[in-house]
N, C-alpha and C positions, 0 to 999 in steps of 0.2 A: 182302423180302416185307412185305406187309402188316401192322403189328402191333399196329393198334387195329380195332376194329367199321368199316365201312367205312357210316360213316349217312349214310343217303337224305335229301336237304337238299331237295328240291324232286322233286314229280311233278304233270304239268301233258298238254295235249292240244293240238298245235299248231293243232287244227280244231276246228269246233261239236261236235262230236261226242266218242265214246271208242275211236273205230277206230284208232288209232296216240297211243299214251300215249310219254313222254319222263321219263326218272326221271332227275335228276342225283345224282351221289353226295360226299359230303366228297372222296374220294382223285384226284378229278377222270374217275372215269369216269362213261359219260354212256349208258344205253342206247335205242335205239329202237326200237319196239316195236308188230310189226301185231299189233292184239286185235280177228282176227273168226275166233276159234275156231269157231263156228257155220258159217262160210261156207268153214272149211279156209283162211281167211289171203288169201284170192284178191282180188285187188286190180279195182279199179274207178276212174273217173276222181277220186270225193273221197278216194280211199286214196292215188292217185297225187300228187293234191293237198297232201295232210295229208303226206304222206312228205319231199316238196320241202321245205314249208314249216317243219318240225321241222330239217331238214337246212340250210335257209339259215339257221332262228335258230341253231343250233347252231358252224356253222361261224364265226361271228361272236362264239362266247362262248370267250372266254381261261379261263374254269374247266374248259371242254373240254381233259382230255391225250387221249384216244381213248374211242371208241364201240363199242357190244356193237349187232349189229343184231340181232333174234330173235323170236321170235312166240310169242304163249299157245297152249295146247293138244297136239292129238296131233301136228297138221303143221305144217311151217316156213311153205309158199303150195304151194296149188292153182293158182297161175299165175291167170291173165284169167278174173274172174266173169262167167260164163255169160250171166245177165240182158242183163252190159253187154256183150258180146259180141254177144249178140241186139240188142239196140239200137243198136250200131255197124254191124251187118251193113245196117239198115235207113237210115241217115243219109249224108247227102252224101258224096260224095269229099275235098270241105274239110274236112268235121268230120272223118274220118277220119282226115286228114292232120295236122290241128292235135290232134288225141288222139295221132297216134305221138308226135307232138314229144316232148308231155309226159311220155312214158312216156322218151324218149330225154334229154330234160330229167332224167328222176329217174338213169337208167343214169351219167350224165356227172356228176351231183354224187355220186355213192356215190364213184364212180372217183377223183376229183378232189376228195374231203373232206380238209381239213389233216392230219388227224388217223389215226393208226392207228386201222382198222374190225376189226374181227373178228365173223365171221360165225357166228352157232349156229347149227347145221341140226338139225332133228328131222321123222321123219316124211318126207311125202310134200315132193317139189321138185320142179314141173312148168314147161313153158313158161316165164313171163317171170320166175320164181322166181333160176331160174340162172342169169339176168343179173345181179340183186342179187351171187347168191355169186360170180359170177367179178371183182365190178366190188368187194370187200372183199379185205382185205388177207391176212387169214388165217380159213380159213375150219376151221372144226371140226363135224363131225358125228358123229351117233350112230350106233352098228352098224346098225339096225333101218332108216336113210333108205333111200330110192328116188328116181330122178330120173328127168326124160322131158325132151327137145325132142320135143314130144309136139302143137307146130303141123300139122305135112304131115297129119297125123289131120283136120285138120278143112278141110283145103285150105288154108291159110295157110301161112306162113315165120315161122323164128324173127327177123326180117329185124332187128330194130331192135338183140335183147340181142345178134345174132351175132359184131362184133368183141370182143365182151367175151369170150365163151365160147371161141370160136377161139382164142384169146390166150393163155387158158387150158389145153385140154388140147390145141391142136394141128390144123392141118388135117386129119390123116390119122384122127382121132376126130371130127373133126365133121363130115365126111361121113360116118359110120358112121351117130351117132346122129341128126341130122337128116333125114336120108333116111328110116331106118327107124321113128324114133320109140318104138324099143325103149326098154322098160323097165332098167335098168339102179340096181347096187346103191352101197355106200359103199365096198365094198373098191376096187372099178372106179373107182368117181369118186376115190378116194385114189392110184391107180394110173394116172390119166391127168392128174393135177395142177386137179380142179377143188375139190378140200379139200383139207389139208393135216394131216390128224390124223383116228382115227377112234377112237371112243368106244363101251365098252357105254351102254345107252343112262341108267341110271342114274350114269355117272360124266361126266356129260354136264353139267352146269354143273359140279364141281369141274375139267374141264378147259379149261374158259374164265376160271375164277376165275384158275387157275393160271397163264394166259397171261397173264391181265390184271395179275396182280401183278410179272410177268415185264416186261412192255412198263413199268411206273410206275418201276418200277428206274433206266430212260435218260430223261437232259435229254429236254423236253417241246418245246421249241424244236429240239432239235438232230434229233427224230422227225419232226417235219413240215419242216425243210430236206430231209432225206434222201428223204421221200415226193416233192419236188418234183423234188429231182435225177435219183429213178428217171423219171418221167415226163420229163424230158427229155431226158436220154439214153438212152431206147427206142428202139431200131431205128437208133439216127442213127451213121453212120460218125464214123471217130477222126477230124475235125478238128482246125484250129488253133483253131477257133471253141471245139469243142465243149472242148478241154485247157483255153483261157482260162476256162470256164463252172466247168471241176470244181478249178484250184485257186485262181479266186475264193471259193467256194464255200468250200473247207477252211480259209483266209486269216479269210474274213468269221468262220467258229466259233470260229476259234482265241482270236482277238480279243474274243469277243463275252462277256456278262456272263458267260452260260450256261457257254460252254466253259473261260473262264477257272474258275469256280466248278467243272467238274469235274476240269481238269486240277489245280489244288491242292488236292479233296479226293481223288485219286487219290496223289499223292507224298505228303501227309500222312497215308495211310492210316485215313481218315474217309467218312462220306456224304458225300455234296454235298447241299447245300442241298434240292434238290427231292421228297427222300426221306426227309425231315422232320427231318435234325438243322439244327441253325443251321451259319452259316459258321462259320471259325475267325476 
């Protein structure tokens, strides 16, 4: 575990704006952060914007070991701001089209970031919300959350987050809750695998600290090989292809500075290096 202050080395706003703040920390976590408390978190095309573009610088920075995705105030997201809902309703078919991208653009870099995400949930999670949590690695919420695919309400489809969420809790659950748009709680959503942990709502950052200190523990390189391995042995039958893929894969760690550094701090009964003591 952690055993110094864990100081905030930089906080910074990938946009003109203060709607999505990016804090880095010494220990190498890195969190992102929707702050429109005001508007309940709900996203719009420069939220969608701002989120990309924190996510692309991000994935590009080696002091990145994994990301806290989370939001200021009482809720996680209110899903699609209303305004800009109202204004997409009125705009072309092309804008339309080139707005899903982007929002499918943000769904495919959460999914596809190097790095282990972990999700805090608090409050409300509506519509395009639960495509973030399904598309995060491990997602933690507070007793007190509520969720909704809560589109068919307003004549739309969850169409863009749906492989994410499907993925998540399952065909036989997401035609329950897409159809109906029922409201539904944390223990439900911990019970059909769209979180992974559920929290009174006070012990609700100590159990992300906890994780986070949990995830710093494992080689940082050897975390994002293995993110890359699950994605690509998803759904894929046992192959020769795919056998040559996974013990390439264990060949390349064994080898590599990383693994070398933890397999001899492991028979020498020490840290490994990445956990702040020096080599031997």
């Amino acid at each position: 575990m952690t055993q110094t202050p864990d100081t905030l080395l930089q906080a910074t706003s990938p946009g003109t704006g203060d709607q999505v703040r990016i804090e880095i920390r010494a220990s190498g976590r890195v969190d992102l952060i929707l702050n429109r408390p005001d508007k309940h978190n709900a996203f719009n095309a420069s939220v969608i914007a701002d989120l990309l573009a924190g996510l692309t610088q991000l994935a590009g920075d080696d002091r990145v070991k994994l990301l806290v995705l989370r939001s200021e105030g009482r809720h996680f997201s209110a899903g699609a701001d209303l305004e800009w809902m109202r204004a997409q309703g009125q705009a072309s078919h092309a804008d339309n089209l080139k707005d899903a991208s982007e929002l499918a653009r943000l769904m495919e870099s959460v999914d596809r970031f190097p790095c282990p995400v972990i999700c805090r949930i608090q409050g409300s999670a509506f519509g395009g919300a639960l495509g973030l949590i399904a598309c995060c690695d491990i997602a933690i919420a507070s007793q007190d959350s509520r969720f909704c695919l809560s589109e068919v309400k307003l004549g739309l489809a969850p169409a863009v987050i749906s492989p994410y969420v499907n993925r998540a809790i399952g065909a036989r659950w997401m035609r329950r809750y897409t159809l109906t748009a029922d409201l539904f709680g944390a223990n439900d959503a911990l019970a059909m695998g769209l979180v992974h942990q559920v929290v009174e709502t006070e012990a609700l950052d100590t159990a992300v600290t906890t994780q986070v200190e949990r995830l710093l523990l494992n080689g940082p390189q050897a975390m994002r090989t293995a993110k890359h391995l699950l994605a690509a042995i998803d759904q894929r039958p046992i192959t020769p292809e795919l056998t040559q893929l996974t013990t390439q894969t264990i060949a390349d760690l064994r080898v590599s500075a990383e693994g070398q550094e933890g397999l001899t701090a492991f028979l020498n009964k020490r840290k490994p290096a990445w956990q702040g003591e020096p080599s031997a």
